[in-house]
N, C-alpha and C positions, 0 to 999 in steps of 0.2 A: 591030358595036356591040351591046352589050349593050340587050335590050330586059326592063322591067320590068313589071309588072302593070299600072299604069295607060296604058301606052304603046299597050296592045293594043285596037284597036277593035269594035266589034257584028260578030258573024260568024264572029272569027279564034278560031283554036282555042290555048289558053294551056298551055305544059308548063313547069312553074316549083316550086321551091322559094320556100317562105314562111313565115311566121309566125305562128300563131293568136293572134289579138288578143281575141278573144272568139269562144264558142258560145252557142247555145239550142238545146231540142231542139223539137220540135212532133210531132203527130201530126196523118198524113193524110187524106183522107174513107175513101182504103181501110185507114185503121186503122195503115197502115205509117211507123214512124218516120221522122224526118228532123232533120237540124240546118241550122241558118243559123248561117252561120260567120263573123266577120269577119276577113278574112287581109289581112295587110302585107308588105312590101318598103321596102327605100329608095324609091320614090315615095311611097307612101303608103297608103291601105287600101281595102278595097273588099270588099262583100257575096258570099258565094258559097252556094249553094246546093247540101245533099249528099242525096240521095233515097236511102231502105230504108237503112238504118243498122242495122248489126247490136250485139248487146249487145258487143262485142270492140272494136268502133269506136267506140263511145260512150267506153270509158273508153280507150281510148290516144291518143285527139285529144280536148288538154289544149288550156288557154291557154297559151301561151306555148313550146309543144311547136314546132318545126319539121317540113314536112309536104314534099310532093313531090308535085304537082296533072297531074293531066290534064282538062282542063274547057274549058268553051266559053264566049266572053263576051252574052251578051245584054242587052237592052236593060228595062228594068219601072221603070215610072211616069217614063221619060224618065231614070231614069240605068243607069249602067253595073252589071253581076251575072253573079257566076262560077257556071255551072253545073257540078260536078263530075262526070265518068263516075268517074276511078279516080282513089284516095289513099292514101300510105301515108306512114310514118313516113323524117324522111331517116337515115341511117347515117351513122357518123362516117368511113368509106369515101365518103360525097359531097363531104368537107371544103367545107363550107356556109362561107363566109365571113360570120361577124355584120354587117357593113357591107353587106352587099346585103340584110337583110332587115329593116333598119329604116333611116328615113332618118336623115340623117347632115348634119350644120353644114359648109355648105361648106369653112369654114377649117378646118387643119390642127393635129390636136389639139395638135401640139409647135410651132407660130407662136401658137397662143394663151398656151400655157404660158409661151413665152418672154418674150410682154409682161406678162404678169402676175409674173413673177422679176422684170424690169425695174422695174416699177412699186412693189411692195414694196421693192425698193433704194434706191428715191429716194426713201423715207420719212425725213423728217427728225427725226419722234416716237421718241424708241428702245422707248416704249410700245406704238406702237401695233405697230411694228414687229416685237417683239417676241410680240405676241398673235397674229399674223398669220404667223410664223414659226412659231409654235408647230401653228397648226393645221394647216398645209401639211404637217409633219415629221410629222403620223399617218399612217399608210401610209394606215389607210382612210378619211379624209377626202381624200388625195389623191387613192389611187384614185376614188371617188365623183365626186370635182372634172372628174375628167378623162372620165367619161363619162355621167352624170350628167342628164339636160333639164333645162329649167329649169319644166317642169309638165305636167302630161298631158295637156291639150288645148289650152290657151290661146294661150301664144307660148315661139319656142325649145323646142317640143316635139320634140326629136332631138335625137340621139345627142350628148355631149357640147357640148346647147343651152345647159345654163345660164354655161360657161364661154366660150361666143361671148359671151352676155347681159352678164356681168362686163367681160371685155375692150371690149366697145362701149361701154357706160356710162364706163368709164376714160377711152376716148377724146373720149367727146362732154364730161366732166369735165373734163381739160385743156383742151379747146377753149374751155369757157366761162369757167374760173377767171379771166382775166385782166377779162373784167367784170364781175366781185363779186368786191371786193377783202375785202368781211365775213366770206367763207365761207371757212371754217379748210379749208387744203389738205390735209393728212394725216388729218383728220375723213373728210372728203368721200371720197376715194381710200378710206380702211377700210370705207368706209360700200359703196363700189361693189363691192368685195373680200367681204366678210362678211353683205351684206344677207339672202341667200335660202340661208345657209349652215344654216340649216335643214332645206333642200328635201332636203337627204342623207338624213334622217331622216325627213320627212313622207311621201317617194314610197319606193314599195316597192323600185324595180329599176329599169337604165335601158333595161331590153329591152323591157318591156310595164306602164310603171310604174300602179301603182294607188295610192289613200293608205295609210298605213299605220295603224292604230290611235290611237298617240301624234299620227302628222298629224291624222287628225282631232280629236281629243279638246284637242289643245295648242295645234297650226298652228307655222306654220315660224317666223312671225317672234318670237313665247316660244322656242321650240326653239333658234334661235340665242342670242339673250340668254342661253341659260340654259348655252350652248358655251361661249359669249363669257367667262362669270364662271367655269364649271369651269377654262379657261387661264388665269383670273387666281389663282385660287387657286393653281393647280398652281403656278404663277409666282412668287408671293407679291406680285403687282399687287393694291394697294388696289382694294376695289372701289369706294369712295368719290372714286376719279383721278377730276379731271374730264374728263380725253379719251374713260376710260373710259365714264362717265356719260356721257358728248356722243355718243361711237358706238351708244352701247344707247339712246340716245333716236331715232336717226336710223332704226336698225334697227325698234323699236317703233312709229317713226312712219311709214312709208317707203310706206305704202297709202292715205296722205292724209288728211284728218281724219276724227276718228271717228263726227260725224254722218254721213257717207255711207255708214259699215256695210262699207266695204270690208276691214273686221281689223285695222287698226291700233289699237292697246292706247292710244295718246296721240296727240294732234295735233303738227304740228310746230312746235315753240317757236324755232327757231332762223333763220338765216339758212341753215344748210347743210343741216339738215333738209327745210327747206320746198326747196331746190335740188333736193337728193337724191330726191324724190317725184315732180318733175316731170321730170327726167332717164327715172324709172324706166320715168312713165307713158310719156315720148315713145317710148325705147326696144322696149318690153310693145307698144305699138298697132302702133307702125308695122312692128315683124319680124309680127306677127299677119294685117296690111291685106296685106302685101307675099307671104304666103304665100295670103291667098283668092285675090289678084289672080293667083299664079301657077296654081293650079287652075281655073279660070275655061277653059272653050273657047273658041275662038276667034270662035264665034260668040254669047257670051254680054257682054252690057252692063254687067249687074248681077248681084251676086251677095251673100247675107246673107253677114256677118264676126261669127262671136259674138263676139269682143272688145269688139267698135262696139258689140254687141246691135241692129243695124243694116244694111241693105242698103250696098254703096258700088258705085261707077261705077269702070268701069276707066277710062274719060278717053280721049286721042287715040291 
């Protein structure tokens, strides 16, 4: 059985291929450099600690560079830290598989894909259907789509997270449509499809993603609106359609109202809008709640969930 970086407890000695997620450098009392590294795996990430750094090592352990550890796990202020004896860079003679160095959505990128073909087929808008066709057919929004998080720390933070995010929202969407018969079907469905089709563009990469520039300066949910009307143009869909209008409101409102500061450009005016936000939030918490509680030791009760911005109880 494969064991990965968090698996290893106070004591045992770690030889592993990883990820660099972040560096800093510091200096010692005896004057001699050092970095604090943060390295990942498919579990997750965890502090390592590298003593006397030479000028050679300082620049070839990058972010985002893959490394090859020989290091010891110790314990400091009660959690877990890799102390490094020797590091070097991996060769492409290691054939490093990406899925072992960052985590990864349990489901199977071509079972999410599938539902999501499905669910665009049974649009009954040839609009909207159409717009949503259109972005899929760019190679690199598909590729994006298909491996992509759906944010860098929050929730669905792994490997092709945001398109687990899309397919659950679908689902928990069908489940409820039958009791709001107000909330336009093919609205809702584009709205679960194209909501965070910004994130392509806000987050840098989906190895070690960061924001990007335009993320910050724009944020995803403009970034998409502004996807949304470049395929209507190309299309020659009015941008005045009201389906149109109805999914850029949803997109634009989809962070709740605007007094609460959370990015939404408008509040929700609709029936499906105001649906569409509370789907988002159920989804965003509880993939968030469900990954502190899986980090959690065995002998730990409670644990803070930045999501919640709040401590939660693991229960029975």
């Amino acid at each position: 059985m494969t064991k990965y970086l968090l698996d290893y407890q106070e004591g045992e000695r770690v030889v592993a291929f990883c990820l660099v997620k972040n560096k800093e450098a510091g200096v010692a009392s005896n004057q001699s450099e050092y970095l604090n590294l943060e390295l990942g795996d498919r579990s997750g990430t965890i502090m390592a600690k590298l003593w006397d750094v030479s000028p050679e090592m300082k620049e070839w352990i990058a972010v985002k560079s893959v490394v090859k550890i020989d290091a010891t796990v110790q314990l400091y202020r009660g959690k877990k830290q890799l102390v490094i004896q020797r590091i070097r860079p991996a060769a492409a003679s290691d054939e490093v598989a990406m899925e072992s160095l960052i985590p990864v959505s349990p489901v199977p990128v071509d079972e999410l894909w599938a539902k999501l073909e499905a669910t665009v087929d049974s649009l009954k808008s040839n609009t909207l259907k159409a717009i949503i066709r259109e972005a899929l057919a760019t190679e690199e929004i598909r590729d994006r789509l298909r491996h992509y998080p759906a944010g860098v720390r929050m929730h669905h933070n792994y490997y092709h997270g945001l398109l687990e995010h899309i397919v659950s929202l679908l689902t928990a969407a069908q489940s409820l449509l039958p009791l709001y018969p107000q909330v336009d079907r093919d609205v809702l469905y584009a709205t679960c499809i194209l909501h965070d089709i910004g994130k392509l563009y806000e987050l840098s990469d989906p190895i070690a993603p960061d924001y990007t520039t335009p993320g910050q300066l724009i944020g995803h949910l403009v970034m998409g609106v502004e996807m949304v009307s470049g395929i209507c143009r190309k299309l020659d869909i009015p941008l005045g359609d009201a389906e149109v209008l109805h999914l850029k409101h949803c997109i634009l409102s989809h962070h709740g109202e605007v007094e609460n500061g959370w990015g939404s450009a408008v509040s929700g005016k609709t029936p499906t809008a105001v649906l569409f936000h509370y789907l988002d939030q159920i989804d965003s918490k509880i993939n968030a709640l469900g990954q502190t509680l899986a980090d959690m030791s065995e002998d730990e009760e409670w644990a803070y969930a930045g999501a919640l911005r709040r401590k939660v109880w693991r229960g029975y």
